[in-house]
RODO-715316 format. One record per residue: residue in one letter; x, y, z of N, C-alpha, C, CB in turn. Coordinates in steps of 0.02 Angstrom, whole numbers, padded with zeros to 5 digits, always signed. Atoms other than C-alpha are relative to their C-alpha. Glycine has a CB too. Example, Ala and Ser with C-alpha at 12.3 -4.5 7.8 and 13.67 -1.06 7.14 Angstrom:
BEGIN
a+00045-00059+00000+00615-00225+00390+00045+00060+00000-00050+00001+00062 s-00042-00059-00003+00684-00053+00357-00039+00055+00037+00020+00023-00071 
***
This chain:
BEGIN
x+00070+00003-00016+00177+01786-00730-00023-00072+00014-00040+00030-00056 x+00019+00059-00005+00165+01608-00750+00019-00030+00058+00016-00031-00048 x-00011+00021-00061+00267+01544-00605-00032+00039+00057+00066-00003+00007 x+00035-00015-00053+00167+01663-00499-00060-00037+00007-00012+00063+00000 x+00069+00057-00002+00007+01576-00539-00001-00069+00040-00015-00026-00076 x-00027+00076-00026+00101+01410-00509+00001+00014+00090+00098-00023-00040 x-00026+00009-00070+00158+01472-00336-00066+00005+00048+00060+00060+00020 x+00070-00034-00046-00025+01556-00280-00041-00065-00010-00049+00084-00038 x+00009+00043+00001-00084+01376-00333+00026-00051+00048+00005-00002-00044 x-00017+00046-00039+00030+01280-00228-00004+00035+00061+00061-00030-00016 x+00005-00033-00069+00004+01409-00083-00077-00029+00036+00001+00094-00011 x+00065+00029-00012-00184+01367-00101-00003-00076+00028-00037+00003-00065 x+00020+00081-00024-00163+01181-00089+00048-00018+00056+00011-00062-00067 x-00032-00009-00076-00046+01205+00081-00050+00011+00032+00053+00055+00017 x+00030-00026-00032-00193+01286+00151-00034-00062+00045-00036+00043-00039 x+00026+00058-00068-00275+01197+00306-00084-00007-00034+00002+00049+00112 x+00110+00027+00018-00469+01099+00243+00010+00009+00070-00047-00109-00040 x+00039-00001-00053-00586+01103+00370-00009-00045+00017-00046+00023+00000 x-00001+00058-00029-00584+00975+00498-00063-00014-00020+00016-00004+00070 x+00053+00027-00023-00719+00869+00482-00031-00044+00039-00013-00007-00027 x+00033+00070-00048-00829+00730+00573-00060-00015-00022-00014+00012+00083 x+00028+00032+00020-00918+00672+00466+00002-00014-00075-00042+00013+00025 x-00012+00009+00051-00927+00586+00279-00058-00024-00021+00051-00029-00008 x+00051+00034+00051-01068+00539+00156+00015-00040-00028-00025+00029-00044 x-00019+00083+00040-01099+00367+00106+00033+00016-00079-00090-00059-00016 x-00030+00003+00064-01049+00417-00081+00073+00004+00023-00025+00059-00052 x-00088-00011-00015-00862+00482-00011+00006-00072+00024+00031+00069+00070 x-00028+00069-00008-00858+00311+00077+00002-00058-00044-00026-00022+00044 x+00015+00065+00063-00913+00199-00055+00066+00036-00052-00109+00002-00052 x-00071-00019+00049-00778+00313-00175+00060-00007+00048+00000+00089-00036 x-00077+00031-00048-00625+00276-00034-00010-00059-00011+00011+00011+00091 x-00018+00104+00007-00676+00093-00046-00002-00010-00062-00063-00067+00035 x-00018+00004+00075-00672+00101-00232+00064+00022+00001-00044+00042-00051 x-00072-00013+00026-00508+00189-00233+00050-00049+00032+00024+00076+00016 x-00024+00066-00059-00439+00084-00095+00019-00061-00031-00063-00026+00053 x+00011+00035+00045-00485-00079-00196+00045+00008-00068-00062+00006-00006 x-00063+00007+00064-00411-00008-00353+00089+00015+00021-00022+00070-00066 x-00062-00016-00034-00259+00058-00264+00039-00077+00017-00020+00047+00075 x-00041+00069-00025-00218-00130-00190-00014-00030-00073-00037-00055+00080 x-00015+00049+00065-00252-00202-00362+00048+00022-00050-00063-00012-00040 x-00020-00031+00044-00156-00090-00451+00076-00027+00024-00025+00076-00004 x-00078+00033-00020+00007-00130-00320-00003-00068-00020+00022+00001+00087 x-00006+00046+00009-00031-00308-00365+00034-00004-00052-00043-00025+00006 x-00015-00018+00064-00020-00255-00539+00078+00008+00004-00040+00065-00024 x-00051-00022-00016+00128-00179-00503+00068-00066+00000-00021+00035+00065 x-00032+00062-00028+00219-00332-00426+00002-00056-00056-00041-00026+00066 x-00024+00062+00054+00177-00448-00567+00019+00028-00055-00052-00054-00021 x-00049-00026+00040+00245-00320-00692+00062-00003+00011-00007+00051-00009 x-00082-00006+00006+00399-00301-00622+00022-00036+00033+00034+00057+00014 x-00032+00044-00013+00426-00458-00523+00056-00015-00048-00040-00043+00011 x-00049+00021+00037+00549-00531-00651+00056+00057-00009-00029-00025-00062 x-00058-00056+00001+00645-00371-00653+00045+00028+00079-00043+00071-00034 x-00007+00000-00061+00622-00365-00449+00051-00063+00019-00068-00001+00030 x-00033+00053-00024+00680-00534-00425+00068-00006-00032-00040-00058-00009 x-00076-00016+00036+00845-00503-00549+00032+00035+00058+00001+00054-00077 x-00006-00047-00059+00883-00362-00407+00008-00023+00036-00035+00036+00020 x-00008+00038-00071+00856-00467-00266+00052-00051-00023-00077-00038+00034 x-00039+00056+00008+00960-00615-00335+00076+00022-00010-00027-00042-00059 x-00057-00033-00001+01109-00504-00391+00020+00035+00047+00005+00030-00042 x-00047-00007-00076+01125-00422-00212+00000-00052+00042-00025+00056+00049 x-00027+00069-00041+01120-00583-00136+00065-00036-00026-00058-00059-00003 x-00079+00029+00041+01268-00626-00256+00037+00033+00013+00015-00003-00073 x-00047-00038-00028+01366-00485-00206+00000+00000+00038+00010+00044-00005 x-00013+00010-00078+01325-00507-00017+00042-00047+00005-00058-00018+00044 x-00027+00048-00034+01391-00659-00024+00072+00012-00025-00032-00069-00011 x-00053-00012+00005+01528-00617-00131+00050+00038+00052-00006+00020-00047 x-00055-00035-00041+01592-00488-00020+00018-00049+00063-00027+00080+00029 x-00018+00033-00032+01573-00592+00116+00057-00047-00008-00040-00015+00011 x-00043+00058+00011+01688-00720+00047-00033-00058-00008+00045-00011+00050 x+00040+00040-00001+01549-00847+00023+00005-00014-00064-00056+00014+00026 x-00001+00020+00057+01516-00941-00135-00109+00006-00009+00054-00086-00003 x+00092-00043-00010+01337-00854-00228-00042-00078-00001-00038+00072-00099 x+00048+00039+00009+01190-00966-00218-00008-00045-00047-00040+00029-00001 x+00006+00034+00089+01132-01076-00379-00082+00006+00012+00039-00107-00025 x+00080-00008-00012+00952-01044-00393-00027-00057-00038-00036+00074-00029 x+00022+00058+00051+00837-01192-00439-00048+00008-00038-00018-00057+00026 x+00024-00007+00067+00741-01117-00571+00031+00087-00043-00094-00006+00012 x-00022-00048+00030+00762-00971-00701-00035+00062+00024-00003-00013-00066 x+00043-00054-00020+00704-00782-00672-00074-00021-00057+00046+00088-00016 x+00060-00014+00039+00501-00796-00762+00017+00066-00040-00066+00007+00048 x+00004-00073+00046+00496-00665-00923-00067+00021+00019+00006-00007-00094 x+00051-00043-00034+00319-00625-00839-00019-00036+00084-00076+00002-00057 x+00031+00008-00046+00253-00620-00676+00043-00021+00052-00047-00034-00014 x-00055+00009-00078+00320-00692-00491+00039-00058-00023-00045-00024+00090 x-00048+00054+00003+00462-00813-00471-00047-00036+00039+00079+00010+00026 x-00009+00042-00083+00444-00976-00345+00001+00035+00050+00062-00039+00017 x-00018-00029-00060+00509-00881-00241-00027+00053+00019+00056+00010+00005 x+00035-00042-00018+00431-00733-00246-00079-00026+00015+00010+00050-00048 x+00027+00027-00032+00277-00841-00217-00019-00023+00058+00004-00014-00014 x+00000+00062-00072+00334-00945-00087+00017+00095+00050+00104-00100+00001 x-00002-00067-00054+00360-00741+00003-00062-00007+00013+00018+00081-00026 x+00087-00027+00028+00186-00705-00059-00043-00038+00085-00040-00066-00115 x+00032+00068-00036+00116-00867+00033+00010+00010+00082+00045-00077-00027 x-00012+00002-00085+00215-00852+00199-00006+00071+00032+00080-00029+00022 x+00007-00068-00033+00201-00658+00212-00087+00003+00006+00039+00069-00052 x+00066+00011-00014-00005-00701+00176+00000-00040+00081-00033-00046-00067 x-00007+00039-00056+00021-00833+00315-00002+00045+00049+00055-00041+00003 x-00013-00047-00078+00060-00709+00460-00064+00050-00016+00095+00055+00012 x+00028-00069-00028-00042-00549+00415-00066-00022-00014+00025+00077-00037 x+00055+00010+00006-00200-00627+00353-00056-00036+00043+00007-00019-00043 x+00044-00008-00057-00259-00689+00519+00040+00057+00050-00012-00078+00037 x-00018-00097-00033-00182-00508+00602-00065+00026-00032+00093+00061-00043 x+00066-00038+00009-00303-00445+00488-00073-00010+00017-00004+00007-00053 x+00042+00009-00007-00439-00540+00511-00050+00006+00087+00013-00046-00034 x+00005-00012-00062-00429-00520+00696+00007+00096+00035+00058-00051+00022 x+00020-00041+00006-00426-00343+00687-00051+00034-00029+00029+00008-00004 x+00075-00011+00007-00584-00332+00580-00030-00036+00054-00030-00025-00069 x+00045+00019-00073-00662-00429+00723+00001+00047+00038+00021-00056+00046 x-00001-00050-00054-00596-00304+00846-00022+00053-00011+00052+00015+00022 x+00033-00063+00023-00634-00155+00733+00053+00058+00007-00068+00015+00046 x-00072-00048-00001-00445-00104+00768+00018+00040-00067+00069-00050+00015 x+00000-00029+00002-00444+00062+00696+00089-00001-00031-00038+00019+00046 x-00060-00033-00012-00232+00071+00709+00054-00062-00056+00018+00007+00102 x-00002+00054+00052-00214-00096+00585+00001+00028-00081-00069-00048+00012 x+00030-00015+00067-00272-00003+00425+00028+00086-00015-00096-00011+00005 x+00006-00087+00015-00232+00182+00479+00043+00042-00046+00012+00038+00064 x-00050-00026+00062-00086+00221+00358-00038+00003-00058+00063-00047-00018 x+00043-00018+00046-00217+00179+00234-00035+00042-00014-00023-00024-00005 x+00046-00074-00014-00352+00281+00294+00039+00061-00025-00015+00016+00088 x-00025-00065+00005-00232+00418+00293+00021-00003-00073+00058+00019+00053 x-00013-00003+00047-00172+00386+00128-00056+00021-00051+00028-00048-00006 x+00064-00016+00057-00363+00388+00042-00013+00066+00028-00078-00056+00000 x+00003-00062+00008-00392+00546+00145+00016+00038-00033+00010+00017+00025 x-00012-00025+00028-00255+00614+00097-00014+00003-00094+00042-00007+00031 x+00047-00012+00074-00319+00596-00085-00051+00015-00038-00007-00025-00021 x+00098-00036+00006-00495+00650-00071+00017+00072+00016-00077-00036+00079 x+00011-00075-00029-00406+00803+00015-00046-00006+00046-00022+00055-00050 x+00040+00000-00070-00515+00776+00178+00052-00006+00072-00056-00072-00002 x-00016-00026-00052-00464+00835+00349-00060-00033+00029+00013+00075+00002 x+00077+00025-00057-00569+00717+00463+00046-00009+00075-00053-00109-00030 x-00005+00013-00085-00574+00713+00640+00005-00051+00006-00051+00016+00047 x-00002+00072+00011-00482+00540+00667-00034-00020+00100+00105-00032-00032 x+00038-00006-00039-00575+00550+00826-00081-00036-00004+00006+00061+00002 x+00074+00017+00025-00765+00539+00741-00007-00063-00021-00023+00041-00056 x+00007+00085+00013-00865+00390+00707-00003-00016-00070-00069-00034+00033 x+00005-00005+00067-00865+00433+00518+00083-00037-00003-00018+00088-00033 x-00059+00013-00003-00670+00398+00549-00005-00098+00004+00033+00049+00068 x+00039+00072-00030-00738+00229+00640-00026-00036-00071-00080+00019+00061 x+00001+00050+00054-00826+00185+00493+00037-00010-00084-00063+00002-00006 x-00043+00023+00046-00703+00183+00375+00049-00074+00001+00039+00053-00002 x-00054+00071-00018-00613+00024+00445-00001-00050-00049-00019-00044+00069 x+00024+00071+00045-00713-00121+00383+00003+00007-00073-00080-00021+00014 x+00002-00003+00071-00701-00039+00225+00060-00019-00031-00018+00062-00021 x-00055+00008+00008-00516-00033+00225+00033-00058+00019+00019+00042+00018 x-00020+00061-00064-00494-00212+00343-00016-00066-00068-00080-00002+00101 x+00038+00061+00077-00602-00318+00186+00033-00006-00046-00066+00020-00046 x-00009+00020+00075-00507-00290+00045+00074-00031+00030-00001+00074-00073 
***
């Protein structure tokens, strides 16, 4: 009985929402709240497990090289017990470098195709079916382009 419930539950949430074209300022103001916590939370993320990330990265660069026949690296500081390495910094810094005028030049433009994996990601979490067509679609950008 129980796995039927389960299944007539997950049949329900397959079902097709209703397109829409349009959204109420509260749904937008809650996507740019989730949005917001969503990128702070991956930050979060990153400086939890940098020091466990950067172990990972440093030990397949030791075996690349090993196999290669190369001699491994010597790194000039230790892995951090919290938060980013140097190095994962100095990523931080030069991967900011490139996309943070991309982005900023797509909020100017109002490019729509910059952000849209996002979009689709908060949809998909509200459960909304919008017409990526509509201007409700449109104004979701700047919301998603700012943070």
């Amino acid at each position: 009985m129980e796995f039927d419930s389960i299944l007539a539950h997950a049949a329900e949430t397959l079902k097709q929402k209703p397109l829409r074209v349009s959204l109420a300022p509260a749904e937008i103001a809650r996507m740019a709240e989730y949005h917001y916590a969503w990128t702070l939370a991956n930050h979060d993320y990153g400086l939890q497990h940098g020091p466990s990330i950067e172990a990972e990265e440093r030990e397949f660069i030791r075996q690349f090289a090993l196999e290669d026949g190369q001699e491994p690296p010597v790194w000039n500081e230790p892995i951090p017990k919290y938060g980013f390495s140097g190095g994962q910094m100095a990523d931080l810094a030069d991967f900011l470098a490139l996309r943070t005028p991309e982005a900023e030049a797509a909020l100017a433009r109002g490019d729509i195709t910059y952000v849209d994996w996002q979009i689709e990601h908060a949809l998909e979490t509200f459960q909304i079916n919008l017409d990526r067509q509509s201007a409700a679609y449109r104004q979701l950008v700047p919301t998603f382009l700012v943070v």
